[in-house]
C-alpha positions, 0 to 999 in steps of 0.5 A: 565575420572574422571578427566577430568569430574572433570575439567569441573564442576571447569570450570563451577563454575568459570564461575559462580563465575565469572558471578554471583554477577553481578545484587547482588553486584554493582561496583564502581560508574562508567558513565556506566556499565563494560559490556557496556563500554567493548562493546563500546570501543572493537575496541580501546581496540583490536588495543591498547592491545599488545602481553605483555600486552596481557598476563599479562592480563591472568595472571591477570584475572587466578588469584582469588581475595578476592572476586571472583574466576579467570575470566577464566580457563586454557581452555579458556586461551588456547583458546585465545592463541592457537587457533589465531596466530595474536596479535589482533584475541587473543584480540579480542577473550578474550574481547568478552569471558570476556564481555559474562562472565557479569558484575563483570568479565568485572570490573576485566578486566577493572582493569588489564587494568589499571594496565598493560596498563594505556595508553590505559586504559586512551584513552579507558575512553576518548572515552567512555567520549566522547561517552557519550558526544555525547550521551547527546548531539545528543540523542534528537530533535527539531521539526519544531515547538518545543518551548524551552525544548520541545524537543523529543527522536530522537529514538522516530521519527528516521525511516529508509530511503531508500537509493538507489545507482544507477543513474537512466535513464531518462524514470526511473526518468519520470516515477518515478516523474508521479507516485501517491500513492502506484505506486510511492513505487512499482516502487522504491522496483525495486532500487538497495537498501543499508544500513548506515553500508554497505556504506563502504563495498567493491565495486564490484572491492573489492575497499573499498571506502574512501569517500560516497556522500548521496545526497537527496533533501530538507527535505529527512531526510539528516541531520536527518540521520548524527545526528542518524549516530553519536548517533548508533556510540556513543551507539555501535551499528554502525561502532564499529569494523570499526571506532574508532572516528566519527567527526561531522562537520556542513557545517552551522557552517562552514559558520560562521567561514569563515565569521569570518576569522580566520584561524582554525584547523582541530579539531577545525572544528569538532562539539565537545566539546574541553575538546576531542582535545587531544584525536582527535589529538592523533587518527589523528596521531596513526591511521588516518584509524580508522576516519570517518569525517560525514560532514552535508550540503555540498550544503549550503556552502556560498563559492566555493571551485573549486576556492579556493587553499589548498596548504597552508594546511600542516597538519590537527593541523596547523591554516589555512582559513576553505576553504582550510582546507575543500578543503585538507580534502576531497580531501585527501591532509591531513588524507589521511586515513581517510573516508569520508561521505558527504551529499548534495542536488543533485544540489551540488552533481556534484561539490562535486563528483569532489573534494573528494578523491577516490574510491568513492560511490555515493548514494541517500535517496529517503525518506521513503518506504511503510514500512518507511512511516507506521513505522514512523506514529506509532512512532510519534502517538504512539497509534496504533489505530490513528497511522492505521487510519491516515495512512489509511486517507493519503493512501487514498488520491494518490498524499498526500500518495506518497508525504509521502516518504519526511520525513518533509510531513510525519511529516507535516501530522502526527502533523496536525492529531495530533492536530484535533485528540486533538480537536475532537477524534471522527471526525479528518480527514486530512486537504486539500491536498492544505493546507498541501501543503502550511505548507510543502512549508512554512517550506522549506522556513523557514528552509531549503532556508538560503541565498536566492538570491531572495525575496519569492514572486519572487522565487515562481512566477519565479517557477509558471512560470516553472511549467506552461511551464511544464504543457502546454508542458507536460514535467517534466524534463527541460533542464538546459538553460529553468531552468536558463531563468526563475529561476535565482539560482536554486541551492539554491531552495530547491523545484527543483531537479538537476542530471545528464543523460547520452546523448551519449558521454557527460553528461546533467545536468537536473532539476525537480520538487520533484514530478509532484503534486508540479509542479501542485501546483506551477502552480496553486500558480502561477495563483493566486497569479499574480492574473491571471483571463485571465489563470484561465478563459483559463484553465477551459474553456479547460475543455470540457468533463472529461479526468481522465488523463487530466494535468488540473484537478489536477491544478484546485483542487489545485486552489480550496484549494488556494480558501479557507479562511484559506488558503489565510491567510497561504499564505499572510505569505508568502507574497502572495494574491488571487484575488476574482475573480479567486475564483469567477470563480472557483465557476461558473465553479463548479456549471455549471459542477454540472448542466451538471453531474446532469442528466450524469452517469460520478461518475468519474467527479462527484466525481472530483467536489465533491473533488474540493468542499472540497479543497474550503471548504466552507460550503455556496457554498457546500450547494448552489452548491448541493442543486438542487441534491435529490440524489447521485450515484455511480457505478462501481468506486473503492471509497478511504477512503478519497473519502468517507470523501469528500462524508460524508463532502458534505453530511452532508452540503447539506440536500436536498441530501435524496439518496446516491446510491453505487453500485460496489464501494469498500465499506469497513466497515470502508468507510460505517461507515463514509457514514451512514448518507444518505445510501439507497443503499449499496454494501459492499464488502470484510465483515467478520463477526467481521464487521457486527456490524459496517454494522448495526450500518450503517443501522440504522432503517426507512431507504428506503433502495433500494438494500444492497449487502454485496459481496465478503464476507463470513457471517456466519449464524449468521451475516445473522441473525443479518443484517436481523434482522436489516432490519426488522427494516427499512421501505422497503427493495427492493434488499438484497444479501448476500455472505455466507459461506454455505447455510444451511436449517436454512438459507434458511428459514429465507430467505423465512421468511424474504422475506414473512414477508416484504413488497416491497423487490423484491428480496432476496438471498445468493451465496458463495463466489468464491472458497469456499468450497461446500461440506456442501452447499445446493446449491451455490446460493439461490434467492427468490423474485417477478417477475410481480405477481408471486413469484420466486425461483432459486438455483445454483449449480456451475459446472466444465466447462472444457472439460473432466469435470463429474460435469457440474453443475444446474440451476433450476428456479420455478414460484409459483402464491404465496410464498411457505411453509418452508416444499415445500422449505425444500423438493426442496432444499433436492431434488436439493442438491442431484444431486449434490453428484453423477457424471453426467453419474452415475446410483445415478445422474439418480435416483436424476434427476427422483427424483427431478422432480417426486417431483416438479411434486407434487408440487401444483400451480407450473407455470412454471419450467426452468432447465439449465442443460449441457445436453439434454440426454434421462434420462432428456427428460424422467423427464421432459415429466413426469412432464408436463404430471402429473403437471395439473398446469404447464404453461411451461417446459424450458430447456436450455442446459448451464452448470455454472462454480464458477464464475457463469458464463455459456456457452451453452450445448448439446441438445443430439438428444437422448433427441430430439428424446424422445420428439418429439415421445411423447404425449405433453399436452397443456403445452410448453416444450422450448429446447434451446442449440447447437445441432449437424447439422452432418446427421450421427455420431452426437455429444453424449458427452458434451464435443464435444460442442465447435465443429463447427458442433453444432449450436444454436437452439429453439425448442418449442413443445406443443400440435400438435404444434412444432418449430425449430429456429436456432439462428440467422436465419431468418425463423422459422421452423414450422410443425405439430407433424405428419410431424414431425413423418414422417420425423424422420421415414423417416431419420430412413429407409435412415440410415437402407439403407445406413447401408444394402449398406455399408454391 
């Protein structure tokens, strides 16, 4: 045992003198540390060591030098040895032993390499030279729009892309195309999603393919994922254990050598320094299976390999003609061994499927996800802050928002952000969509169309054309013979998208815009740039009443945005003119919907035209276009971010608007910072506390304010303090409601001090929100204002409207001819809160019910009561003949048997014949005591339980006595029955001796 215990601390202190010393003591000047270039080169270094060297390695690395112990112990040799039969398991287990022992062991192993194994040692330098060869070489970009050594750390811009490998039906596809916004990325999570590291995983038949198509449209993010390919590979954290070489060829690059035509190796295809030749012609013949060949841009080939022969390709270091070397190469004639990785657009991927070698994969880059498209904001903003807001700005807006899945907008978006940020950090909003639009075309022109067979203006015409023919004939996918008759070599058009459905027995080649909002824009480009005034003319007087679903709205927008000034100069870049007229037309047609929607409630179209305005962006129009308007209103629409920006844009040109009226539209604190300016009336919703300073801020001071709703909230009390505090400070107030999280004395009587302190506010109350917890509540809602000249008050508790329910809930409503005292208010809400501790049939619930309305009874000057209770039972009668016989000044007693669930919404009661009954035998002073609810129409065994409501024997009746009067009205019939009290006595009488002789009968 001693011994034992004495061999673990000698195992423990080498492991330490082996380890330690690694950050003190620094090893000879080497490109990287031992530890990385270990990692880097494991796999070489697991297929070149054999058994010999293997074990002179242990040797080696047991015995202590002059400046260290031994690397490893005479267990952990064991280990490699015992536990692993194969040559290879025993390599690989003592390289990851000896790199997880630090820095000074990893030296010592490099060392004994060198020694024991100087060919592999030498090839292990040569692929870590080469590594970081391709490190410095692939770690940077350029952008778009990068000057001469601007270039940025690919890592800094890199964001994953979401790669799908599963073809797609044609509802699918249309679907996919149709979607805006957030819907396109919910559609595309239900992909059958895969990663770079899995695309050489086994297929569901264990089949390991030897060649992946990733296919994807221009500007998807393709040559962007290679370079990003081979720089994980050269840092090690791709394909380490699958791979030990990743050649880099360039279909760009390949054109050249055709042209210059001479013949080529293999190696002299590759992307790379030639210094490496030896090393890549040793791997070709020593292990051919380790080699990955990643070539770029299939699609840009200038020549045609299906016509091309491979038969004079021998071997991969013989010279021949590039075509055929490429031929042999992926069909497998030559390196059958190897793998391949082939990028496309989808209008070459059907050649290419036809010439590579099997078992092959086929995937597709969609570009970015949700998540793609918000990491990669954060990367390239940097500042989170920015990076949240323009992202909340494109989210806002459907059709640029799904356009973001496309790397090259994202980038587009994200640079055109950053420049009006640098001019103006405060106010930088997005440009118009049309505007980004135009920059994402002109980039795909400039560097994405090498070769084209047609001038641009052609191009564009020739795909307006398509576009209008789609747009007319409501399709998104067109047949490949409509496709040619308009578009002469749309395999080289990087703005259309081919792919292949299955029809029955045979395969249809199929062809689409990116994306739906493209082909309303070619559509619109195509009237104006042919200067068609006849299709403009056409196409707006189309538009007869508004249709959010209508094909022609969004080609008007974008007609707009090519309307505006800016714009027509981006376009004459590309060669490309807009008519005056057509400019003029469109002005005309807004300020004749204008004048139509001034007196109309349709904010859907209203905010159409606004969003039209804005795409024209031109100050004078704006302003001629509004002025007519005083005020601006909407309700019950769901406002985005930018329809907000629209608003505040058009607001802030047109100064006769006093008035903008938000009721019901998804006003956050953010979207109500951007809209201050011109509020008199807001409903915001979904506030916490930590947003009512912006709410403040918001509302100013010596606003007209006519209704503020911060709804489906949850203010604390001290935020009710503070947006109170802030409308003191306004000329009027009309309306003002609050969700709260609980309804306390404090606050409830700096309600009614509010209210009596103000003028001309109407009404003024607080509610909780649904499912909030009620158990320190008054009451779940609390409203006080002026009806005609009296002033009103009314409390809620939320009940359980289901069936078996004990704890139905209670509306009380008092009219007072003048506002009352904090100690009146105090004593009622008391009252009515105690109700709400006990059940409904308990003994406690009847003793608060007498106590409640024996205190309102008190009450001076009270008008008129209206309860809404489940029941009319006796104990409710009783309270409420008690209250009109002690309240000299109580007009009317209205109870309305109705119970209220936490939505606040109500169904009718039970008025209990006990209740009836009660009533109709009493005296009733000259006071009106109205029952309204369902009652049972059964001669005998009445409904008695609240529960028994719903049933067909309860209809709706009005009853209404006072004095000697007294009426009955059953809901939606046409006489009323009117008799006096005396009959009413005799009738019950009457009823009560039919009962007792039906009883002595059935006796």
């Amino acid at each position: 045992m001693a011994s034992s215990i004495q061999s673990d601390k000698q195992e423990v202190q080498h492991n330490v003198e082996a380890g330690a010393g690694a950050e003190s003591q620094t090893s000879a000047a080497s490109p990287a540390k031992a530890t990385d270039q270990v990692f880097n080169a494991r796999s070489d270094l697991i297929n070149g060591i054999g058994d010999a060297a293997l074990k002179a390695l242990l040797d080696g690395l047991q015995t202590p030098t002059s400046d260290m112990g031994p690397v490893i112990t005479d267990r952990e040799r064991n280990e490699v040895l015992q536990k692993h039969s194969v040559t290879e398991d025993q390599v690989t287990c003592l390289v990851d032993m000896v790199r997880k022992k630090g820095e000074r062991a990893c030296e010592r192993f490099l060392s004994l390499l060198k020694e024991v194994e100087p060919g592999v040692y030498d090839q292990h330098q040569m692929i870590l030279n080469l590594k970081e060869w391709i490190c410095s070489q692939y770690m940077t970009v350029q952008e778009y729009n990068s000057l001469p050594g601007q270039d940025v750390l690919l890592t800094d811009r890199y964001t994953d892309l979401l790669i799908v490998q599963q073809h797609r039906k044609q509802e699918e596809k249309e679907e996919e195309i149709r979607f805006r916004g957030a819907s396109l990325f919910s559609a595309r999570e239900a992909y059958q999603s895969t990663t770079v590291d899995q695309f050489f995983s086994p297929n569901d038949r264990g089949d390991i393919p030897k060649a992946v198509i990733l296919q994807g449209h221009s500007g998807h993010g393709k040559s962007f994922m290679a370079q990003k390919i081979m720089l994980d590979w050269a840092s090690g954290s791709l394909f380490q254990d699958r791979f030990e070489l990743i050649l880099h060829m360039r279909c760009k690059e390949l054109n050249q050598v055709s042209r210059e035509r001479n013949d080529r190796s293999v190696v002299d295809l590759v992307s790379c320094d030639k210094t490496f030749t030896p090393l890549i012609s040793q791997k070709f013949k020593d292990s051919p299976q380790k080699v990955l060949f990643l070539i770029d841009g299939f699609d840009e080939l200038r020549f045609t390999l299906s016509e091309i022969s491979d038969s004079s390709v021998k071997d991969p270091f013989t010279p021949a003609p590039v075509e055929a070397i490429l031929r042999a190469l992926l069909k497998g004639s030559i390196l059958r061994d190897c793998f391949l990785l082939v990028t496309t657009r989808p209008t070459a991927a059907d050649t290419l499927s036809k010439l590579l070698k099997h078992p092959l994969r086929s995937t597709e880059t969609l570009g970015f996800s949700e998540k793609g498209v918000q990491e990669y904001f954060q990367r390239f903003c940097q500042d989170q802050q920015v990076a949240e807001k323009s992202l909340k700005s494109v989210k806002a807006t459907g059709t640029l928002f799904s356009s973001c899945s496309i790397p090259v907008i994202c980038w587009i978006v994200c640079t055109v952000f950053r420049e009006q940020l640098k001019e103006n950090a405060e106010m930088a909003e997005l440009e118009t969509t049309t505007s980004i639009f135009v920059h994402f075309v002109s980039t795909l022109l400039d560097h994405h169309c090498q070769g084209l067979s047609q001038p641009v203006p052609t191009l564009l015409r020739s795909l307006g054309q398509l576009a209008e023919r789609g747009m007319l004939e409501q399709q998104v996918l067109f047949e490949k013979e409509s496709v040619f008759s308009t578009v002469s070599d749309p395999a080289s058009v990087p703005f259309l998208c081919k792919f292949l459905l299955k029809k029955k027995v045979c395969l249809e080649e199929m062809f689409s815009f990116m994306h739906l909002s493209f082909q309303e824009f070619f559509t619109a480009l195509y009237y104006t740039s042919d200067q068609n005034e006849e299709k403009v003319k056409e196409l707006l007087g189309s538009v007869k009443e508004y249709d959010d679903e209508s094909c022609v709205l969004p080609v008007i927008q974008f007609l707009c945005g090519l309307s505006n000034k800016e714009v027509i100069q981006d376009l004459k870049k590309l060669k490309l003119s807009s008519t005056p007229s057509i400019r003029g037309q469109l002005e005309k047609w807004i300020l004749e919907r204008f004048k139509n929607n001034k007196c109309s409630k349709k904010s859907n179209e209203l905010l159409f035209i606004l969003h039209c305005l804005y795409e024209l962006h031109e100050e004078e129009f704006v302003r001629r276009a509004m002025e007519v308007w005083s005020e601006i209103a909407f309700e019950s629409i769901p406002l985005k971010r930018t329809d907000c920006s629209v608003l505040l844009y058009c607001l802030q040109r047109c100064p006769t608007i006093r008035s903008l009226e938000l009721t019901k539209c998804n006003i956050t604190a953010e979207k109500m910072r951007m809209l201050q300016p011109a509020l008199s009336r807001l409903d915001v919703e979904k506030l916490c506390d930590a947003d009512v300073n912006d709410l403040i801020s918001a509302l100013g001071e010596g606003k007209i304010l006519s209704f503020l709703g911060v709804l489906n909230s949850s203010l604390s009390e001290e935020s009710v303090q503070q947006v109170l505090s802030a409308l003191y400070r306004q000329k009027s107030v009309g309306t003002v409601w609050l969700f709260v999280k609980t309804i306390s004395i404090t606050t409830a009587e700096r309600l009614l001090q509010f209210y009596n302190t103000t003028q001309n506010t109407e009404f003024v109350g607080v509610r909780l929100l649904k499912g909030a917890d009620t158990a320190d509540s008054l009451c779940s809602v609390l409203k006080m204002g002026r009806v005609g000249g009296d002033f009103s008050l009314t409390m809620i508790h939320s009940g359980d409207s289901s069936p078996e329910s004990e704890s139905s809930g209670l509306r009380l409503h008092l009219w007072f001819p003048s506002q009352i005292s904090d100690i009146t208010l105090r004593e009622i809400l008391h009252r009515f809160h105690q109700l709400r501790r006990f059940t409904d049939k308990s003994l406690e619930h009847n003793e608060c019910v007498d106590a409640l309305l024996s205190s309102l009874a008190s009450l001076p000057d009270l008008k008129e009561v209206v309860l809404h209770v489940s029941c009319l039972t006796e104990i409710w009668a009783t309270g409420i003949l008690q209250l009109v016989h002690t309240c000299p000044s109580l007009e009317a007693a209205v109870f309305k048997a109705a119970v209220y669930d936490e939505s606040f919404e109500w169904e009718e009661g039970l008025l209990l014949e006990e209740g009836i009954r009660l009533l109709q035998e009493a005296q009733i002073p000259d006071c009106a005591i109205i029952l309204t609810g369902k009652r049972c129409c059964k001669a005998t065994e009445k409904c008695t339980e609240f529960k028994d409501r719903d049933l067909s024997c309860n209809e709706l009746w009005v009853i209404t006595m006072k004095g000697e009067s007294y009426t009955e009205k059953r809901r939606g019939a046409d006489e009323e029955r009117r008799v006096t009290k005396r009959r009413v006595m005799t009738e019950v009488k009457k009823t009560e001796v039919k009962k007792r002789r039906v009883k002595e009968a059935q006796r």
